[in-house]
N, C-alpha and C positions, 0 to 999 in steps of 0.2 A: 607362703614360702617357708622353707626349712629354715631359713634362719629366724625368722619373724616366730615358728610354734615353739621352737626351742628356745628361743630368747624370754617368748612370754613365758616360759617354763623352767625355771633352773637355782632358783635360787631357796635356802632354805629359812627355818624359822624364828621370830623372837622368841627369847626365853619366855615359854610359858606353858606350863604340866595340862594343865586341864582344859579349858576353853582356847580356839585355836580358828585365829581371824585371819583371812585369807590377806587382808590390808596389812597386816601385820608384818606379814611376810615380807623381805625384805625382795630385792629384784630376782637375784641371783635364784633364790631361793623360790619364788615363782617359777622359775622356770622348770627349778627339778621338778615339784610337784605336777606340775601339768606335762613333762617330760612324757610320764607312763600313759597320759587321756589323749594327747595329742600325736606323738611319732606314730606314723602309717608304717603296718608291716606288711609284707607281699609274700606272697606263698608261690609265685610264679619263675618261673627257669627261663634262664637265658645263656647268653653265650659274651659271659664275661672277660674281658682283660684279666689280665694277675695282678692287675693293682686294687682291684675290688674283688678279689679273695683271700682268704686266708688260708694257712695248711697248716697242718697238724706235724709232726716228724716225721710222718708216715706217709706224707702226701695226700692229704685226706684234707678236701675244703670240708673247714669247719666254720665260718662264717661269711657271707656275702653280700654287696651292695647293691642292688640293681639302678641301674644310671636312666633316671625319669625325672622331670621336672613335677612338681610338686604342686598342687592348687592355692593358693593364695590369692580365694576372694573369699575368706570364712571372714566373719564379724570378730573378732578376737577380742574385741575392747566389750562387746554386747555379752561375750562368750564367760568374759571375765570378771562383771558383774556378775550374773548367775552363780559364778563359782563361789563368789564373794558371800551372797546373800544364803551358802547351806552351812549347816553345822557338822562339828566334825564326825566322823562317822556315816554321813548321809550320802545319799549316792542321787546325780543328777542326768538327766537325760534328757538331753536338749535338741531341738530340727530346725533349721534357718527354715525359711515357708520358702525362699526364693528357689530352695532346693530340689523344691517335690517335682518328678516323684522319686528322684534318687536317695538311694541308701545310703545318706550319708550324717550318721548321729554325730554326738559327741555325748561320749560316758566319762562319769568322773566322780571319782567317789574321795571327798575330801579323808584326808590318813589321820591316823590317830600320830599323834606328837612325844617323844621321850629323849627329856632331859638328860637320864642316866642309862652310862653308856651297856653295864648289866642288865637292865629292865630291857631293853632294846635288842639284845642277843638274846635273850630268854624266849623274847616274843616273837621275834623273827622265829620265819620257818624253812629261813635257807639256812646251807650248811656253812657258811663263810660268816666266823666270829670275827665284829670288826676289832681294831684296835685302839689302847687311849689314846697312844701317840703315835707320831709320823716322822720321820727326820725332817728338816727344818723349820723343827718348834714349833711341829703342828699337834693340837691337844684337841680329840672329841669334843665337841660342841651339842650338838644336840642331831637328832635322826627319826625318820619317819617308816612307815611300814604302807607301801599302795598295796590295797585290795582292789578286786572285781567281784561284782556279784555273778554266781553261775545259777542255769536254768533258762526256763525258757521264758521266765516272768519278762526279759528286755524282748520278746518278740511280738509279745502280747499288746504292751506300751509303746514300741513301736510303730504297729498297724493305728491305734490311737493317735497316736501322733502324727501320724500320716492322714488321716483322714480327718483330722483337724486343720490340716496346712491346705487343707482344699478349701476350706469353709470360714476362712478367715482373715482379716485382715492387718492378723498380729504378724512383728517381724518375726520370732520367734513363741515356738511354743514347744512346750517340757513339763517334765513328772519328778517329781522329788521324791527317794526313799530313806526311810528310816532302817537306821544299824547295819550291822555287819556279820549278823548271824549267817552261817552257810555261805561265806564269802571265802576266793580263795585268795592267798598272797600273791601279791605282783612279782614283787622287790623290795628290798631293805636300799634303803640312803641315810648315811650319815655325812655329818656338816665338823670338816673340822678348819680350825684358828688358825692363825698364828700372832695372832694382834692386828695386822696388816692384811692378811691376803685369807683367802675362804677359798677352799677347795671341796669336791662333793666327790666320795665315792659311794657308788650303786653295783650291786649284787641281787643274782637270783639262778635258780637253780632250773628257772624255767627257760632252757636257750632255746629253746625250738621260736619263740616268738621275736628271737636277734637271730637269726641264724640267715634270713633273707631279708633284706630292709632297701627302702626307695634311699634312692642319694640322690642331688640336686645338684649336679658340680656347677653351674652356675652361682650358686650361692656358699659353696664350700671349696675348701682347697683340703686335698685327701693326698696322704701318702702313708710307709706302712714304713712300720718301728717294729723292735724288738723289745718284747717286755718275758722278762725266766727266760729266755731262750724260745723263745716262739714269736710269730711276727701277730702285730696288733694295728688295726688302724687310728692312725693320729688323724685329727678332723680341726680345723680352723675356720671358726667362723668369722672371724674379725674380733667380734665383742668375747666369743666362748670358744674356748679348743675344749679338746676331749681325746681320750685315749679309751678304747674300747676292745675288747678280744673274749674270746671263749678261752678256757683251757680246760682239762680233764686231769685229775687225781683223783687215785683206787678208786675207779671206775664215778666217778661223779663227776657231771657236767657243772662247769659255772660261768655266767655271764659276767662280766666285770666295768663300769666306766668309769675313770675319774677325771673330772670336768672339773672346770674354773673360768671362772669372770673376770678375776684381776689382773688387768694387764701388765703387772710387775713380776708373772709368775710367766718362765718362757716353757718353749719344747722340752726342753732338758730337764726342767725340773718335776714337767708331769710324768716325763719316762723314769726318773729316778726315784719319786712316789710310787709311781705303778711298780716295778721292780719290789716295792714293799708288802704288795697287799697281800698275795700270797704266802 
């Protein structure tokens, strides 16, 4: 269920530079990280409401929901050891056997970790420099960079993996890769403070991949804000809300969410963060 991938997915990390343990990770912060391996995108057209699009000034849908209910019988807790057990940098590719012979993996390639908020805008390869601080005493905490590996090596080890789930009586079976050469960037996520409450904003310049997304309205309550003067979807999950939008400047597309876990942070306060990021 939507709520259940995002929840296991959103939270980010303890202070630490180099080596980077998935236990470590705090809740919240789980779930961002497996935010970018787990959300289902959909390249499929449909015939939407105006509350599951967005517009542009122009009148131009510039992002949209498609209203599906979502699969939740994936092993999450199986899913999240494995995650647990790669190093950072390493990329996993994992098949339930109960699945075959459907296409249906899970990639995930653990991020590299930066403490400092300059090493982190340096490394990134979107165009959205995050900031130190936030209005209500929110100060950069620490931020991560999701890759994918490209090629057609995941088609290769797939077919593998397929025809190991014929032949055996493991729940799961997966390939482990080393580094991140030749990988490209997903998105940048930074984790900021405030002593009290953790808020996560994510960026990336690749919106073709948000631009159509499944929604679950059984397990969310959707409705649509304004964030600069453009409408954006606010999303409640119970445990996590999120504010989400595309917008365009001199001629560049950016994907945008900032999400939070703590229930002392309400609607108003994510619209008046988001109203910042730009």
């Amino acid at each position: 269920m939507v709520k259940k991938r995002i929840e296991d997915t959103l939270h980010l990390l303890e202070d630490q530079k180099t080596k980077w343990s998935f236990s470590k990770l705090g809740k919240p912060m789980k779930i961002a990280v497996l935010a970018g391996a787990l959300i289902t995108f959909s390249g499929m057209t449909y015939a939407a409401t105006n509350l599951y699009q967005l517009m542009n000034d122009k009148g131009e849908v510039v992002m949209e929901l498609t209203e599906e209910p979502i699969d939740s019988t994936q092993d999450w807790n199986s899913m999240e050891e494995l995650v647990e057990s790669i190093e950072a940098e390493q990329t996993i590719i994992a098949y339930e056997t109960d699945k075959y012979p459907t296409d249906e993996f899970m990639i995930h390639t653990k991020p590299s970790e930066y403490s400092e908020l300059g090493e982190l805008n340096a490394e990134s390869q979107q165009s959205y420099d995050f900031k130190e601080e936030l209005s209500g005493g929110y100060t950069f905490k620490k931020g991560i960079i999701m890759a994918e590996r490209e090629g057609d090596i995941f088609q290769e080890i797939k077919e593998e993996l397929l025809q190991e789930a014929k032949d055996t009586d493991k729940k799961i079976v997966y390939r482990i890769l080393d580094g991140l050469v030749g990988n490209k960037q997903l998105n940048t996520l930074a984790e900021y403070t405030n002593g009290h409450e953790v808020v996560h904003v994510l960026t990336t310049d690749d919106t073709a991949r948000y631009e159509n997304m499944k929604h679950d309205p059984s397990q969310t309550d959707l409705s649509k804000v304004m964030v600069n003067g453009q409408e954006a979807f606010y999303i409640n999950q119970g445990v996590r809300q999120a504010i989400q939008w595309i917008s365009e400047t001199d001629g560049t597309k950016r994907y945008f969410r900032v999400a939070t876990m703590s229930e002392t942070v309400k609607k108003e306060d994510l619209i008046n963060l988001a109203n910042e990021i730009e």
